[in-house]
C-alpha positions in Angstrom: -33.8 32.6 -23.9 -33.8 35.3 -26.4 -35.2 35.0 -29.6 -33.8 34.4 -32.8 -35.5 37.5 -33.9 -34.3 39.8 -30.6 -31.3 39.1 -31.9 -31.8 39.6 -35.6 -32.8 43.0 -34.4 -30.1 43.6 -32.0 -27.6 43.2 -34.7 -29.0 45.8 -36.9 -29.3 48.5 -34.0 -25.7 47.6 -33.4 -24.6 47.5 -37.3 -26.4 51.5 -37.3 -24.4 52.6 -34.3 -21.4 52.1 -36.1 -20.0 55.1 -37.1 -17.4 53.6 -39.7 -14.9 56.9 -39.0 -11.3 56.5 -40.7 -8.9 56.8 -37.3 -6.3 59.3 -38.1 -4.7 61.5 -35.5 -6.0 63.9 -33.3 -5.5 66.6 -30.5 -7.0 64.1 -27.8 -8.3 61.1 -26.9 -11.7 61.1 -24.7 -12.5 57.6 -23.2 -16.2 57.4 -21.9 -16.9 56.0 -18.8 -18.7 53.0 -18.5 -18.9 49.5 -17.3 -17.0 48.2 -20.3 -12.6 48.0 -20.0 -13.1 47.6 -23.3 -13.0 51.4 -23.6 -9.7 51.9 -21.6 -7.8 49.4 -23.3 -9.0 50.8 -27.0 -8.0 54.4 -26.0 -4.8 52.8 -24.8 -4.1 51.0 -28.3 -4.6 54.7 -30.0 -2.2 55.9 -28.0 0.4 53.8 -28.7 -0.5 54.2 -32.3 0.4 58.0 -31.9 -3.3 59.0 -32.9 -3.0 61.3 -29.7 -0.7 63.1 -27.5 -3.2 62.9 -24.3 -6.2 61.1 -22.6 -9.0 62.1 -21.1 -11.2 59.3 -19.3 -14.5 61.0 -18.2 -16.5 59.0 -15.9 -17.6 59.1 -11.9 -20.1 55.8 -11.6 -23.1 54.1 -12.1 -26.3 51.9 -11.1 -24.2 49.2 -13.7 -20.3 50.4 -12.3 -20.8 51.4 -8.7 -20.1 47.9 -7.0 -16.7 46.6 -9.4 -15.5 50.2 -9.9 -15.7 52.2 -6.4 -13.4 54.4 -7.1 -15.1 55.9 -10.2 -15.1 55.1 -13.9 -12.8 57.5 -14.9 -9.9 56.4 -12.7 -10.1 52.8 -13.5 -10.0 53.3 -16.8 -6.7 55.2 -15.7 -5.4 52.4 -13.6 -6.0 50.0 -16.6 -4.2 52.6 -19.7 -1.6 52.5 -17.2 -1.4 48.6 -16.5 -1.1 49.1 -20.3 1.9 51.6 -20.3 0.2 54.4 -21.2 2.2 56.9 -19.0 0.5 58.7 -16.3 1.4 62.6 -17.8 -0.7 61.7 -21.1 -3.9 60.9 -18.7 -6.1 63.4 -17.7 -9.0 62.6 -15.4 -12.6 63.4 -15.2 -14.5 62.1 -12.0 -18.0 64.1 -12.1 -19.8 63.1 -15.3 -22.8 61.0 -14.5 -23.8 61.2 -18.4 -22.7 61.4 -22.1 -23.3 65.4 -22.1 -21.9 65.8 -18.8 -18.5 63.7 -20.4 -19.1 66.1 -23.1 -19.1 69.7 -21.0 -16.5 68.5 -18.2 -13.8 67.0 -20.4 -13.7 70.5 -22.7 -13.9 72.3 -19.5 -11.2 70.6 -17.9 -9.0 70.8 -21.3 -9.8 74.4 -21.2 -8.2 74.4 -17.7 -5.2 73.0 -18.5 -5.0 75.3 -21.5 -4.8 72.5 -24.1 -5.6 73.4 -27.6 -8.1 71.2 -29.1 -9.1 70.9 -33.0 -10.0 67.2 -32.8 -11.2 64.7 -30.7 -11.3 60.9 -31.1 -14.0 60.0 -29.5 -13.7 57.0 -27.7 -17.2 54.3 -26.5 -18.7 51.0 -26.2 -19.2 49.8 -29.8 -23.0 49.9 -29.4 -22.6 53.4 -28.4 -20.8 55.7 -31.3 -23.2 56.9 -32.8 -25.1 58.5 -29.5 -21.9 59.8 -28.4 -21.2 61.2 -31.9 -24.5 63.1 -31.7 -24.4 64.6 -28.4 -20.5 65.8 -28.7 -21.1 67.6 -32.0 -24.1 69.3 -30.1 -22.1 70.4 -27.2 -19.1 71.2 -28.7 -19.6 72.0 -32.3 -16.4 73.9 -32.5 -14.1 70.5 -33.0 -13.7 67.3 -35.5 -15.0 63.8 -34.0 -14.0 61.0 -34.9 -15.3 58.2 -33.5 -13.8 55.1 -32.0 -14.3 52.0 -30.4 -13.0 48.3 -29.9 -13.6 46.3 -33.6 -15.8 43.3 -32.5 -19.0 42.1 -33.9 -22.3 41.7 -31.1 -21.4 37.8 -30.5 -18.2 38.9 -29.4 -19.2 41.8 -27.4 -22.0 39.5 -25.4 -19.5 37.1 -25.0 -16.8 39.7 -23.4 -19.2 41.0 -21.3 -21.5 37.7 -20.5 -24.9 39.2 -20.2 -26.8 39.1 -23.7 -29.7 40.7 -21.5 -28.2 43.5 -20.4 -26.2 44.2 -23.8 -29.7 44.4 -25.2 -31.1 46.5 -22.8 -28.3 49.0 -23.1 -28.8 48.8 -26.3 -32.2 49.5 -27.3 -31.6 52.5 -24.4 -28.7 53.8 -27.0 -31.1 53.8 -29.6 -33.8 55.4 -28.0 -32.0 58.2 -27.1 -30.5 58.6 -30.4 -34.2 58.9 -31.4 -35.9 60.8 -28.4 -33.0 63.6 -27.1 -32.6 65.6 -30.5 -36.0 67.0 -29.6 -34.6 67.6 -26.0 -31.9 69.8 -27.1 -29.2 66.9 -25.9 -28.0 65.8 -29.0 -27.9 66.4 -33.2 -30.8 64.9 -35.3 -29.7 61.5 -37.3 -31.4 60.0 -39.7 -33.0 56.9 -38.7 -34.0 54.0 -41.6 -37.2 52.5 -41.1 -36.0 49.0 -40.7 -33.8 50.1 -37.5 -37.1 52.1 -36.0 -39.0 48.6 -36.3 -36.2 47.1 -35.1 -35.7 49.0 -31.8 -39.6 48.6 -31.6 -39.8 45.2 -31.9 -37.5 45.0 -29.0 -39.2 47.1 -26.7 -42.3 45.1 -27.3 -40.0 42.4 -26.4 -39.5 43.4 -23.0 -35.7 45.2 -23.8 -36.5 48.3 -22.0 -34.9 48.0 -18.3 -32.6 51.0 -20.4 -35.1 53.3 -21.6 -35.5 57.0 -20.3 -38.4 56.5 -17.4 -41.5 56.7 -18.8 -40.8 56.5 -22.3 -40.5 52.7 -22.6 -42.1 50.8 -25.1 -42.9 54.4 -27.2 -41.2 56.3 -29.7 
């Protein structure tokens, strides 16, 4: 069972993650990798709203990915835009990235490649996640506009779309912690973070939450 404060607490880490960007169109679409369709199908909708030209899903897999996508996160999330009649000459696929910087780096990289000209990105993730990507793109790749995207739901909705509460919570209290600890790494801009979402994210780690964390940070910071 989790708590009627767990969850008090997960909504506010997920209510900060939110980025509340206005969409409007941009050079290209990058889908992040992860467990979550949810991410291929939003990139998809953009698309067919003409807020990009081209797609880039970024992705190879994961501890969470590695047994229901074999063949890499990055070209499921292909095989799903496509399902969706996004055509195959506006996807571009990343297989290598293991993490949000590595997305980051190999997506420009492989842009650069192909010689597209980039001004703007929308920057597509798990809801839960906007905010952490945000930061570690404009560190990487300061040169561009984010904008930040990802499928309108509330945390209910989410659970209940993927059917774990535990693991949403895990993942994200790990978002948040990251968001708090990899500034001073050098992975990612600093962001302000309010009091009541610190005590938040620590409550939940003194809630046992922390399967997520970075090793041996969990249940600090």
């Amino acid at each position: 069972m989790i708590s009627a404060q767990a969850w008090a607490d997960a909504e506010r880490l997920w209510d900060f993650q939110q980025m509340g960007h206005e969409l409007r169109p941009c050079s290209v679409a990058i889908g992040l990798g992860s467990h979550d369709l949810g991410v291929a199908d939003t990139t998809a909708d953009l698309y067919h709203r003409s807020m990009v030209p081209l797609i880039v899903f970024t992705g190879a897999t994961s501890r969470t990915t590695r047994d229901h996508m074999p063949r890499g996160e990055a070209e499921h999330y292909r095989e799903r835009a496509m399902e969706l009649g996004v055509p195959a000459d506006a996807i571009l696929v990343e297989p290598r990235a293991r993490n949000t910087g590595e997305n980051i780096r190999f997506s420009r990289a492989l842009l650069e490649e192909r010689h597209v000209p980039v001004s703007s990105v929308l920057l597509v993730s798990k809801p839960y996640e906007e905010r952490r990507a945000y930061a570690t793109a404009c560190k990487l790749w300061p040169e561009v506009e984010w904008v930040n995207a990802s499928t309108n739901m509330t945390l209910v909705q989410y659970v209940k779309s993927i059917g774990d509460a535990r693991l949403v919570i895990d993942m994200l209290t790990g978002a948040q912690q990251r968001l708090m600890i990899y500034p001073q790494q050098g992975f990612m801009i600093k962001q302000s973070v309010p009091g009541d979402v610190a005590a938040a994210y620590q409550r939940l780690c003194d809630a046992g939450f922390t399967s997520r964390l970075v090793p041996d940070t969990a249940g600090r910071n």
